[in-house]
N, CA, C and O of each residue as an XYZ file, in Angstrom:
428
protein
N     -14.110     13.737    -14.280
C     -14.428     12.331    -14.150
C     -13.169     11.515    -13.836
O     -13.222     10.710    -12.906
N     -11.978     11.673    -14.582
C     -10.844     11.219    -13.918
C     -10.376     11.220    -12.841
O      -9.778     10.315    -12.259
N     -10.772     12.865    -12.314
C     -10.104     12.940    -10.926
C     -10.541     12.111     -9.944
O      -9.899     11.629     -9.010
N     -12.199     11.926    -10.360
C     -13.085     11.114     -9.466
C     -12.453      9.712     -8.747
O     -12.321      9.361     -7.574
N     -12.054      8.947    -10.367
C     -10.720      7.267    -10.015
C      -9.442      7.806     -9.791
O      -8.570      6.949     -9.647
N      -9.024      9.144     -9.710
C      -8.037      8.866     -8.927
C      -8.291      8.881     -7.198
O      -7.702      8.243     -6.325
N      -9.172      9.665     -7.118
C      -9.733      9.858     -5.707
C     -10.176      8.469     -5.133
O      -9.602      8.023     -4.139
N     -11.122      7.825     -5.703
C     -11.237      6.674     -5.639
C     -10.250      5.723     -5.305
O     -10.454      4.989     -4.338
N      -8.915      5.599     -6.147
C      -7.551      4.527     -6.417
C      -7.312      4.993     -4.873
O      -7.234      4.224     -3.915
N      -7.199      6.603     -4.826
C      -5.879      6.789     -3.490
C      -7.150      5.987     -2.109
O      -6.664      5.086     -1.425
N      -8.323      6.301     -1.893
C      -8.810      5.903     -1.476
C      -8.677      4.002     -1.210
O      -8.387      3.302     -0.240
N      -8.857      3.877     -1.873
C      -9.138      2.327     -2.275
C      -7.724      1.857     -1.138
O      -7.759      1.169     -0.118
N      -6.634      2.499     -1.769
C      -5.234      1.936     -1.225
C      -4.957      2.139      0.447
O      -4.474      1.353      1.261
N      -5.360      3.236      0.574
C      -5.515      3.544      2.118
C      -6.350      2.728      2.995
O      -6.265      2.479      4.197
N      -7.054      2.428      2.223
C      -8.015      1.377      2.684
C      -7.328      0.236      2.974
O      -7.098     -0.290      4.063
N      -6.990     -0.122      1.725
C      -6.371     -1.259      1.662
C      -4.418     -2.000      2.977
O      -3.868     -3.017      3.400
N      -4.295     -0.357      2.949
C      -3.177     -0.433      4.139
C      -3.887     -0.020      5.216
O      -3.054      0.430      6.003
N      -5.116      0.084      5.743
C      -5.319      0.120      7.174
C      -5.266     -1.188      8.142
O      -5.678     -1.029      9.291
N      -4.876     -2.229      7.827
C      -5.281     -3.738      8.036
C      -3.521     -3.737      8.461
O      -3.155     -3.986      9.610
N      -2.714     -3.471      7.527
C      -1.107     -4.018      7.375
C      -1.053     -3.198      9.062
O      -0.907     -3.884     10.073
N      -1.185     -1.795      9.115
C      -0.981     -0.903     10.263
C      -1.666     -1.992     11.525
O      -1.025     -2.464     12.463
N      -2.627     -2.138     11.332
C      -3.093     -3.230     12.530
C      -2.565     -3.970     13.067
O      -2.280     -3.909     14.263
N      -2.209     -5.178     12.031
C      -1.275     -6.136     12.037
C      -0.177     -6.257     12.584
O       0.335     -7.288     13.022
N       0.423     -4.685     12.576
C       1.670     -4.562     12.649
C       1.829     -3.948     14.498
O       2.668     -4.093     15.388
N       0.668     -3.322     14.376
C       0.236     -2.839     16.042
C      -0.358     -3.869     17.103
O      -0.475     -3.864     18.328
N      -0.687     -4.773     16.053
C      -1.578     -6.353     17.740
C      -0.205     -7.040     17.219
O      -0.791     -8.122     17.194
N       0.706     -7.276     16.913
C       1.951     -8.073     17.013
C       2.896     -7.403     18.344
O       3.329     -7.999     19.331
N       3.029     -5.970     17.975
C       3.958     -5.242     18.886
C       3.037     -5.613     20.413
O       3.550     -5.960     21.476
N       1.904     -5.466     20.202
C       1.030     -4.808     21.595
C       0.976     -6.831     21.962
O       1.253     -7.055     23.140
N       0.762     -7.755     21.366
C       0.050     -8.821     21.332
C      -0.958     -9.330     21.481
O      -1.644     -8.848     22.382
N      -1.389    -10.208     20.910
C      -2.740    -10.174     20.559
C      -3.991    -10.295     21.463
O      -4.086    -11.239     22.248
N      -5.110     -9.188     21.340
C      -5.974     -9.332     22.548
C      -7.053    -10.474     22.320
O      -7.078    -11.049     21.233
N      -7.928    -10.805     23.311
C      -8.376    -12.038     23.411
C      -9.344    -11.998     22.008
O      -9.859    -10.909     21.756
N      -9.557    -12.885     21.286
C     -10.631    -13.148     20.223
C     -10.186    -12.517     18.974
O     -11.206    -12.318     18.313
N      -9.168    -12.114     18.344
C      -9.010    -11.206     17.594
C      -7.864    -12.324     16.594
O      -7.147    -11.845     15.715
N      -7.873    -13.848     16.929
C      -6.890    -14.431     15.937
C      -7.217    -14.673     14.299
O      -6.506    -14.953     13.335
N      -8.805    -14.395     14.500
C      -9.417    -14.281     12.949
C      -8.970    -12.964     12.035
O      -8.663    -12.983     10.843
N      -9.022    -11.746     12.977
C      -8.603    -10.876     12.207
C      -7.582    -10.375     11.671
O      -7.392     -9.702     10.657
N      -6.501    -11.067     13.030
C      -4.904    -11.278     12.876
C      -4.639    -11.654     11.985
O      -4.110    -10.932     11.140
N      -4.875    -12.894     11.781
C      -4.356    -14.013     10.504
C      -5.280    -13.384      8.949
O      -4.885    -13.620      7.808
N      -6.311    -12.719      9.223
C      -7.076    -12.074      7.623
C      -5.961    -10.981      7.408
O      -5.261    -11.201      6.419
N      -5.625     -9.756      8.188
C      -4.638     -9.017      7.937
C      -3.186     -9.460      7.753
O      -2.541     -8.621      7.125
N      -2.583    -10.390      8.069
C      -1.810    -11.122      7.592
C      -1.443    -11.277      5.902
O      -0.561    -10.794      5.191
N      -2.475    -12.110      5.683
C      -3.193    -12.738      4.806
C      -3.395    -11.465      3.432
O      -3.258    -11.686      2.229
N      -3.633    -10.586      3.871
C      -3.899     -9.792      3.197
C      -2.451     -9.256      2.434
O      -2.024     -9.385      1.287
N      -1.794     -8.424      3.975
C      -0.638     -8.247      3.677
C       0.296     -9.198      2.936
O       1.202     -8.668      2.293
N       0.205    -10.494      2.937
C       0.900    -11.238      2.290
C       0.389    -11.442      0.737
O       1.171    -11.946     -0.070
N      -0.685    -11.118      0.405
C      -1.163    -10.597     -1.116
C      -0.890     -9.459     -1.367
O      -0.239     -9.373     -2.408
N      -1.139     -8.298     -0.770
C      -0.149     -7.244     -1.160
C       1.072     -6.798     -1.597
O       1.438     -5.975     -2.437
N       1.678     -7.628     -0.734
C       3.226     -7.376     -0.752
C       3.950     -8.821     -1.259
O       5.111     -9.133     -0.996
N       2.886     -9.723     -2.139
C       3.731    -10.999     -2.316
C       4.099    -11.123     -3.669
O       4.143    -10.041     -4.253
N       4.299    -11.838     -4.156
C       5.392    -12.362     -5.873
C       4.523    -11.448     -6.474
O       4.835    -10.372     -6.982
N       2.879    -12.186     -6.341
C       2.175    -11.929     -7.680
C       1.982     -9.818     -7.839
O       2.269     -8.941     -8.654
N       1.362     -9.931     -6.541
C       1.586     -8.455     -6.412
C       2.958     -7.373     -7.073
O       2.866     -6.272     -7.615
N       4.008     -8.089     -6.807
C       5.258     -7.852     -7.690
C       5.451     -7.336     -8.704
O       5.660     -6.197     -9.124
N       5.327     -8.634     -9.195
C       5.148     -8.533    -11.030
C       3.902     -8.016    -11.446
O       3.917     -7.405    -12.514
N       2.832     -8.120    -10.852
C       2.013     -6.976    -11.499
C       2.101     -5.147    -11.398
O       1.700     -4.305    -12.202
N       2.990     -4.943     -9.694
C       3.578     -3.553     -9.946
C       5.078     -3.157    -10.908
O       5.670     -2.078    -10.947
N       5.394     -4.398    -11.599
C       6.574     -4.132    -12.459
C       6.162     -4.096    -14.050
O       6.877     -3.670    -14.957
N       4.902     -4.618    -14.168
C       4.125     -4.664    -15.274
C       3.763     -3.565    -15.948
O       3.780     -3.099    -17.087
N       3.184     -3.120    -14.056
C       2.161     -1.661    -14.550
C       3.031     -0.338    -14.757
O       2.778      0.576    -15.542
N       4.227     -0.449    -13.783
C       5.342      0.438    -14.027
C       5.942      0.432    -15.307
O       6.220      1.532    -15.784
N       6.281     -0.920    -16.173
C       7.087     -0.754    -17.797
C       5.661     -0.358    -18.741
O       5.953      0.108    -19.842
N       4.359     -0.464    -18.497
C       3.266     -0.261    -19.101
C       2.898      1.007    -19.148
O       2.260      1.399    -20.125
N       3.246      1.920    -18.054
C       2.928      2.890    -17.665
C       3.847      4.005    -18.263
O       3.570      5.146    -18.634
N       5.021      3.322    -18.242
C       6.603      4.098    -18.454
C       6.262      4.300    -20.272
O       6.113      5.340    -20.913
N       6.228      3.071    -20.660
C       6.061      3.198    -21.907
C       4.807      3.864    -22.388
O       4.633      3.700    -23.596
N       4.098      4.409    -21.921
C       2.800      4.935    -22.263
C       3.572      6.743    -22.327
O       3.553      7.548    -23.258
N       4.122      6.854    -21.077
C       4.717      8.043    -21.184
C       6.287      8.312    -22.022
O       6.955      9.336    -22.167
N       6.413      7.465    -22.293
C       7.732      7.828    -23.675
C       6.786      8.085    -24.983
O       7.040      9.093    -25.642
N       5.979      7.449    -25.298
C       5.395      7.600    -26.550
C       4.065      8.700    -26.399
O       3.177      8.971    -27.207
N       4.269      9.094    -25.323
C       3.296     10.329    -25.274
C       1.792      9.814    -25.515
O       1.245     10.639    -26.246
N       0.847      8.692    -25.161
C      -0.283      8.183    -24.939
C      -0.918      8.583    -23.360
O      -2.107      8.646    -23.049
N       0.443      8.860    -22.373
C       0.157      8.738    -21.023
C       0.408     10.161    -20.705
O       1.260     10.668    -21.435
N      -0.111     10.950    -19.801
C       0.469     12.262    -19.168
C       1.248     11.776    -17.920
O       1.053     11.065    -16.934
N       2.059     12.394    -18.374
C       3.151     12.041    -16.910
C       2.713     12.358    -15.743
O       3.255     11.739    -14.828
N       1.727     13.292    -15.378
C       1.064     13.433    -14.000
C       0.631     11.981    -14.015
O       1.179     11.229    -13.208
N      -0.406     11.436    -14.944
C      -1.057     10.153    -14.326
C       0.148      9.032    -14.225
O       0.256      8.547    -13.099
N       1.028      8.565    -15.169
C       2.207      8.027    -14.838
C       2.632      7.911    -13.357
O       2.667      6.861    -12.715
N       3.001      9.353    -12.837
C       3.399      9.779    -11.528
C       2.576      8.943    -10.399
O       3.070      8.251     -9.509
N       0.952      9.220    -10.704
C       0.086      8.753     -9.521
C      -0.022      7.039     -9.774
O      -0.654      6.376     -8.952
N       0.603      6.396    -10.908
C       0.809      4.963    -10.779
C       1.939      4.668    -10.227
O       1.869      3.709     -9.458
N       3.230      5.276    -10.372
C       4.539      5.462     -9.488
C       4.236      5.688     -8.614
O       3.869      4.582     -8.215
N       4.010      6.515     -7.652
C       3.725      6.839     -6.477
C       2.965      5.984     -5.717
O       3.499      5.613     -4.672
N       1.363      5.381     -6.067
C       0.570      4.159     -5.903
C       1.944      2.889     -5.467
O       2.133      2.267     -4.421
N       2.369      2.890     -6.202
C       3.167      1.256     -6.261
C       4.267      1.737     -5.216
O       4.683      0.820     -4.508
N       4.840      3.032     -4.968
C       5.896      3.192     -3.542
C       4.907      3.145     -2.469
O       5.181      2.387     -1.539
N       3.630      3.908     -2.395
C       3.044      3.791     -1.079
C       2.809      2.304     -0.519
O       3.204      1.939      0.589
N       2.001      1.362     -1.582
C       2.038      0.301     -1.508
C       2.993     -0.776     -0.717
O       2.801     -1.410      0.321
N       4.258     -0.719     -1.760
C       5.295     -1.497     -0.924
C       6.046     -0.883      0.312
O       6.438     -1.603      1.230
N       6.211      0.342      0.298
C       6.849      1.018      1.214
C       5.811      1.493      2.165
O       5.911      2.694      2.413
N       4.851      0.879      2.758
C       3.434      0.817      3.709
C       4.335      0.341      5.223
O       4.499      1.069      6.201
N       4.720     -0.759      5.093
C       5.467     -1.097      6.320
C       6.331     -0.260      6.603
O       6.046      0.188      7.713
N       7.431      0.304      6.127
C       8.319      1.235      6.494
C       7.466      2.375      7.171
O       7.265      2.546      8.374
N       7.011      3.116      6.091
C       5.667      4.345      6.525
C       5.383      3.913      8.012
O       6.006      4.305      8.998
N       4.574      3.239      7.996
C       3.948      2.576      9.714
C       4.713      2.292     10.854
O       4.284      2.290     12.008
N       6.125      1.996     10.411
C       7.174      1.808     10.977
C       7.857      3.268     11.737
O       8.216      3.354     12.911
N       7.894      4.070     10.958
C       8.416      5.416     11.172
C       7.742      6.302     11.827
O       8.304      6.799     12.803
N       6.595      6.673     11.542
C       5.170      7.018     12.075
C       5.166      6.241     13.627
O       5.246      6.905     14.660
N       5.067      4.832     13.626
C       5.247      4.297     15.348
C       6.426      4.624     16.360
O       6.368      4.851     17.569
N       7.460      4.579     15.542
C       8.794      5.362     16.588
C       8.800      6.341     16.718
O       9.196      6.929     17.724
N       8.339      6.836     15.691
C       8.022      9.032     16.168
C       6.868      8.999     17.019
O       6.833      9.936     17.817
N       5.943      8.213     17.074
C       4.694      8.526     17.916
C       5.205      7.856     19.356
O       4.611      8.226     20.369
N       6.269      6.900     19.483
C       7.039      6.322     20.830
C       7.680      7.254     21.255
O       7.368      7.683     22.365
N       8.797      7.885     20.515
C      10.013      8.606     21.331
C       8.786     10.251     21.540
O       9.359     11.180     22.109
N       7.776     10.445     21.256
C       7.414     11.534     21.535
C       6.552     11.687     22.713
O       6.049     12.695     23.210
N       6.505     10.591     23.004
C       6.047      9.966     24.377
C       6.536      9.915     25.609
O       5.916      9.328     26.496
């Protein structure tokens, strides 16, 4: 049953960065005709993702998480998949970034 929400979480997040990748591809390419609604929602998005509040709630969940696994309440595997969650997260642009110049120069 656990594995199920983690499957779910990783899900959820991938989801949740398919929009930033967009965003980041109709900027480079520029934007095709009719598409300024979806531009500015992925934007929008990305800028809740990656903004203050988003922040401090991945610094929250990281000392919440940390401390769960010092006092032995937390298994450090699940620890790990909240660490890991919060790098894919912020480090989404880079990812997409790296992934587009390897998919350019292989061109």
């Amino acid at each position: 049953m656990y594995r199920r929400s983690i499957v779910r979480s990783a899900v959820a997040i991938i989801l949740a960065l398919l929009p930033i990748g967009a965003a980041a591809s109709a900027a480079q390419l520029g934007d095709p005709a009719g598409s300024g609604v979806v531009v500015s929602a992925a934007s929008w998005l990305q800028g809740t993702l990656l903004g203050t509040l988003a922040t401090i709630v991945a610094v929250i969940a990281v000392a919440a998480v940390g401390f769960g696994m010092l006092t032995g309440r937390i298994n450090w595997r699940h620890g790990a998949v909240v660490i890991l969650g919060c790098f894919v997260l912020f480090g989404a642009a880079s990812i997409v970034g790296g992934i587009q110049s390897t998919a350019q120069s292989a061109n």
